[in-house]
C-alpha positions in Angstrom: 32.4 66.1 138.1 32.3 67.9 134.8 35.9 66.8 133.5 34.8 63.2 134.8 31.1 63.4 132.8 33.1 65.0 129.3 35.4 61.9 129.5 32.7 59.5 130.0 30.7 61.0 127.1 34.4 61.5 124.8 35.5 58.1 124.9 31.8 56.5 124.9 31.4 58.8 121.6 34.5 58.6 120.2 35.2 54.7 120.0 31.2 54.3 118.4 32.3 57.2 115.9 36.1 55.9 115.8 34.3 52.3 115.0 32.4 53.6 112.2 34.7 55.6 110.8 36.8 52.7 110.1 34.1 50.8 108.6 33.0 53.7 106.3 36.8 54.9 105.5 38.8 51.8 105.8 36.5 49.0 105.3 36.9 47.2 108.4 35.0 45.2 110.7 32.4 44.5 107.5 32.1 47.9 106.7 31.2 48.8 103.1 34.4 51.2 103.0 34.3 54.3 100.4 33.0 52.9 97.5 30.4 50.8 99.0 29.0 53.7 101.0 28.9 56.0 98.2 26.6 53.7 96.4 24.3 54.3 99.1 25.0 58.0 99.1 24.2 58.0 94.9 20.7 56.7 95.9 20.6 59.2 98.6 21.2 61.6 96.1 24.5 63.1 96.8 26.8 63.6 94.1 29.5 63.0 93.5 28.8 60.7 95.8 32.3 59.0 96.5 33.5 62.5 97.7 30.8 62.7 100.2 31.7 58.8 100.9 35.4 59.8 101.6 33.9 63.1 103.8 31.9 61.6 105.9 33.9 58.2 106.3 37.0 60.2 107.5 34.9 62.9 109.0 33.6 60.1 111.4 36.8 58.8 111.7 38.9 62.1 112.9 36.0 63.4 114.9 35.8 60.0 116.8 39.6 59.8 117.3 39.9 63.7 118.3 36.8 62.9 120.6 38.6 60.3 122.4 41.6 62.3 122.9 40.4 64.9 124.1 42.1 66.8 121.2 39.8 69.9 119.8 36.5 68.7 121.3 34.2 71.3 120.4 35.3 71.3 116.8 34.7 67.6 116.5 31.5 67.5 118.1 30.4 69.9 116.0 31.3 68.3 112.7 29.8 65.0 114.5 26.6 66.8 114.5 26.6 67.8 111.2 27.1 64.1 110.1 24.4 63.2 112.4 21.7 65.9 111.4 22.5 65.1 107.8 21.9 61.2 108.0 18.9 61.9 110.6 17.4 64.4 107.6 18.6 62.2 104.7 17.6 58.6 106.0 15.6 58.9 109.3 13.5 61.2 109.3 10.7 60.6 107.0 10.3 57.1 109.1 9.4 58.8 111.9 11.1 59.0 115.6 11.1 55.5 116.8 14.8 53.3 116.1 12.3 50.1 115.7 11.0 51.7 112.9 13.9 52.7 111.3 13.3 56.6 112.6 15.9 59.0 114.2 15.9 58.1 117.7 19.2 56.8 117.8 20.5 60.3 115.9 18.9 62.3 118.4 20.3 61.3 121.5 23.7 61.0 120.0 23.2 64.3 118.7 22.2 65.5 122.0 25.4 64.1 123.6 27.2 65.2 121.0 26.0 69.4 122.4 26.5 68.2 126.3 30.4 67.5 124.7 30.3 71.1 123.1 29.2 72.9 125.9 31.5 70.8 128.1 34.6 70.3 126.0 37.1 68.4 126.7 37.5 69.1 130.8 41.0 68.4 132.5 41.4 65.1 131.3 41.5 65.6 127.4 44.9 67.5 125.4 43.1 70.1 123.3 45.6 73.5 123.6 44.5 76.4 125.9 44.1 79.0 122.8 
């Protein structure tokens, strides 16, 4: 039931992370694309913000496609999280926990299925290589 549960959680993952990764790398599906998202990032802070843009935007992208292959799971989650903890420390948490309020409930669960799919990996039904 393990290999079933990973796939469930890699391809539920991957295609929301796949998704966004297109809007924030590509700019599809009414996504602000690099540039657009690194304005946000300059008010965030970050600089040079357009490199952080292109990192995360392709970060989200990768990680969602590797997720839904099954191709290098744990690594993938992993940078997932990382992506997730710095927009749940950068946007969310100072409005508190609740997704209504514009808080990081949303970042925590994902970030919390993001470790079930590090502890799991990919099961039988993903391709990462036996190393």
């Amino acid at each position: 039931m393990a290999d079933l549960a990973s796939l469930v959680l890699r391809l539920g993952l991957g295609v929301m992370f796949f998704a966004h990764g297109l809007q924030l790398a590509l700019n599809k599906f009414g996504g602000p694309g690099p540039k657009g998202f690194s304005q946000m990032l300059t008010g965030l802070g970050f600089a040079p913000a357009l490199f952080w843009a292109y990192l995360a935007g392709y970060t989200t992208l990768i990680g969602g496609l590797f997720l839904i292959l099954g191709l290098f799971t744990r690594g993938a989650a992993f940078a997932l999280i990382i992506f997730m903890l710095v927009a749940l420390i950068k946007v969310h948490l100072s409005k508190g926990f609740f997704l209504m309020n514009g808080g990081y409930e949303y970042n925590f669960i994902v970030i919390c299925a993001l470790i079930a799919l590090m502890i799991l990996g990919s099961g039988k039904y993903g391709i990462t290589p036996k190393i």
